[in-house]
C-alpha positions in Angstrom: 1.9 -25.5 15.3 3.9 -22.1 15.8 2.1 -19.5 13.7 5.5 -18.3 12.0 5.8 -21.6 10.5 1.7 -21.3 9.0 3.9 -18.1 7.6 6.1 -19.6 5.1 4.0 -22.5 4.3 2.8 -21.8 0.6 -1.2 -20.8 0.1 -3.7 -21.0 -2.7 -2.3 -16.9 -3.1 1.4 -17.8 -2.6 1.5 -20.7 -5.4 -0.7 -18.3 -7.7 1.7 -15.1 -7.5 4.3 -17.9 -8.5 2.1 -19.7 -11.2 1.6 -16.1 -12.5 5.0 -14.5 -12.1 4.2 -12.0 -9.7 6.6 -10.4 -7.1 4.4 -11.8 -4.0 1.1 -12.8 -3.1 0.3 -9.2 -1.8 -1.1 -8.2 -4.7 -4.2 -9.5 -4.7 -5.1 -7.4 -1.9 -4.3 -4.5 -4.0 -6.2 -6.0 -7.1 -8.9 -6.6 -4.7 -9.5 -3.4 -3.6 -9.2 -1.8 -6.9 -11.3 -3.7 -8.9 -13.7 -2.9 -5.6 -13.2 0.8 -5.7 -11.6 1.5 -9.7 -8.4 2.9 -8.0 -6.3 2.6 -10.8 -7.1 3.5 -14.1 -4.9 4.3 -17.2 -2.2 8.1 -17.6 -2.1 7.9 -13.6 0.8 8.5 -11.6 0.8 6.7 -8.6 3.5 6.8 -5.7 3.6 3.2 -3.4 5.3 3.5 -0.3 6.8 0.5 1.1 7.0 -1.2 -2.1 9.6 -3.9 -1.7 9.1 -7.0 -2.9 7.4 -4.7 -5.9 4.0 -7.0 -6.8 2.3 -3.2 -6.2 4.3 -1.6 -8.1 4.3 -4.2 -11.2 0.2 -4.5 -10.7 -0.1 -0.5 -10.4 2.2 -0.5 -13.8 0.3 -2.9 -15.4 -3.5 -0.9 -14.6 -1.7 2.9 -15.5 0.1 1.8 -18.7 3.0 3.4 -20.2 1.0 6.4 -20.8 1.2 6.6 -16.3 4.2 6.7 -13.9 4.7 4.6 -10.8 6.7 5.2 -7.8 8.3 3.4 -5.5 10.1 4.1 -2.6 11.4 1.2 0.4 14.0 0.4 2.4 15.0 -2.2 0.8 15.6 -3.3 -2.6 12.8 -4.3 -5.1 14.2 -7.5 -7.6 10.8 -7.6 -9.8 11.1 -6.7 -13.6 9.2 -3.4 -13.8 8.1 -1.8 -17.1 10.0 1.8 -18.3 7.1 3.3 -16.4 7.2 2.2 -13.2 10.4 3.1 -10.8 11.5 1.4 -7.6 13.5 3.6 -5.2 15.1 3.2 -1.8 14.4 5.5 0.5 13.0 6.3 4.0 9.7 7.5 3.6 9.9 9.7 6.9 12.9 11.3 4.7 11.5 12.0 1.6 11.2 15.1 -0.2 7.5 15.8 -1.0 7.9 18.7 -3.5 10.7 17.4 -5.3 7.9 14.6 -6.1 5.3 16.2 -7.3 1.8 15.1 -7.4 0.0 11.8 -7.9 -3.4 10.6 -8.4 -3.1 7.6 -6.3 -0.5 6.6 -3.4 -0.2 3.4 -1.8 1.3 2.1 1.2 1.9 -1.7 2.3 4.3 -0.3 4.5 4.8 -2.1 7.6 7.1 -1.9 10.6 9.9 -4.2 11.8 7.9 -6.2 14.6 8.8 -6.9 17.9 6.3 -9.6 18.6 4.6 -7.3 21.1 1.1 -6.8 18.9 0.6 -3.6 21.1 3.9 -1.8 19.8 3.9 -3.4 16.4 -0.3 -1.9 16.3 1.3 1.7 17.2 4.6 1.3 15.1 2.2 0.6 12.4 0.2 3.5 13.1 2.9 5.5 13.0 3.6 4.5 9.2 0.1 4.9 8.0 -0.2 8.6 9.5 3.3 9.2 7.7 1.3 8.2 4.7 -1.7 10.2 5.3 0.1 13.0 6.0 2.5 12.4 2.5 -1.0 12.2 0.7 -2.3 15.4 2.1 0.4 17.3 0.5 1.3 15.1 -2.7 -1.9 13.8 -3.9 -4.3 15.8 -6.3 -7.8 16.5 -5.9 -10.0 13.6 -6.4 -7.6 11.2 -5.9 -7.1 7.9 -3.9 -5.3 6.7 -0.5 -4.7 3.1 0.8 -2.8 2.7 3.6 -2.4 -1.0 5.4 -2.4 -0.8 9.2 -2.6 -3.3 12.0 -5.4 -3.6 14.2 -5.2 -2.2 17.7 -3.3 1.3 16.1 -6.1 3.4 16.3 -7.8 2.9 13.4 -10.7 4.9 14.3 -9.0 8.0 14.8 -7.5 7.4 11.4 -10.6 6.8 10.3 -12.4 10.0 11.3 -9.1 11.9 9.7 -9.6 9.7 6.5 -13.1 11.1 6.5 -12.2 15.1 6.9 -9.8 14.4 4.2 -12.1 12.6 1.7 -15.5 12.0 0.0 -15.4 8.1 1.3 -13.3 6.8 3.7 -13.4 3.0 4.9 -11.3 -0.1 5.6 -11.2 -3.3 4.5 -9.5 -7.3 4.9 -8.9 -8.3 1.3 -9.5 -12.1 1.3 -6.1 -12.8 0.5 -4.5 -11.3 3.7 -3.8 -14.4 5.9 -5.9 -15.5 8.6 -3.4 -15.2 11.4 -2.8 -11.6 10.6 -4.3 -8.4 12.3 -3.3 -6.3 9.2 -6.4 -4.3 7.4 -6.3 -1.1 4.9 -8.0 2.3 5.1 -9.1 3.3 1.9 -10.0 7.2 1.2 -11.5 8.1 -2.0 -11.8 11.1 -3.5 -9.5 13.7 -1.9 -11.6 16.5 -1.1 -9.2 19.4 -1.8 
């Protein structure tokens, strides 16, 4: 069997972001890693780049309350129902205009690029997206906050990695168990922006 069909056949993740009414199975990655880590917590704001189909966004509303603000910016449209608080936007991220945004205690990005099929170029694309979110985060995110970037395997994570760690007080990655076996797609996580 072709892996893009294993794709869009429904998993225990996919049926329960349907049971549950949530924009796509992605966010129990997100959930994952913040009930690992305490991300998210309550009056943050939080910026999510690459936020379309919006399950980030709507969990990151959900943790912040209405007391927070969430973000988010993508290419596309986002169709889930997202409380007064939270705010899907399109844009390009490589386009955006960082001080106009202000700053945020968290910022997320699922970001990933159009693939080619080539796992070499879609690796680097990839790359390319996460150090366009690492750099956003170096100028928009407050002291003490937190970074999770998703990136596929084979884009020089390690070099990431080592700037992750210049950057902040714990930097690692991570496979949430709901990311799907077939993919190559793991997050770097940075906590606790150093200045």
């Amino acid at each position: 069997m072709a892996r893009g069909s294993d794709r869009k056949r429904p998993d225990f993740y996919s049926r329960k972001a349907k049971a549950s009414g949530r924009a796509a199975r992605s966010v129990y990655k997100l959930e994952e890693m913040d009930q690992r880590w305490r991300i998210l917590a309550k009056g943050q704001r939080v910026l999510d780049l690459g936020c379309s189909p919006g399950s980030w966004l709507q969990y990151a509303a959900e943790k912040i309350g209405p007391q927070g603000q969430a973000i988010g910016y993508d290419l596309k449209p986002v169709n889930a129902t997202l409380p007064a608080h939270a705010e899907a936007r399109i844009g390009d991220v490589y386009e955006l205009d960082i001080e106009a945004l202000g700053t945020f205690d968290v910022i997320l990005s699922d970001m990933a690029p159009n693939t080619t099929g080539d796992r070499k170029t879609d690796a680097w694309r990839s790359a390319g997206l996460a150090e366009n979110a690492m750099l956003i985060a170096q100028q928009s995110l407050k002291p003490g906050g937190h970074f999770i970037a998703k990136i596929l395997e084979g884009g020089d994570v390690p070099e990431l990695i080592k700037k992750l760690r210049q950057n902040y007080h714990k930097a690692t990655q991570t496979r949430p168990k709901a990311t799907r076996k077939e993919s190559t797609e793991i997050f770097l996580v940075g906590l606790g922006k150093r200045h």
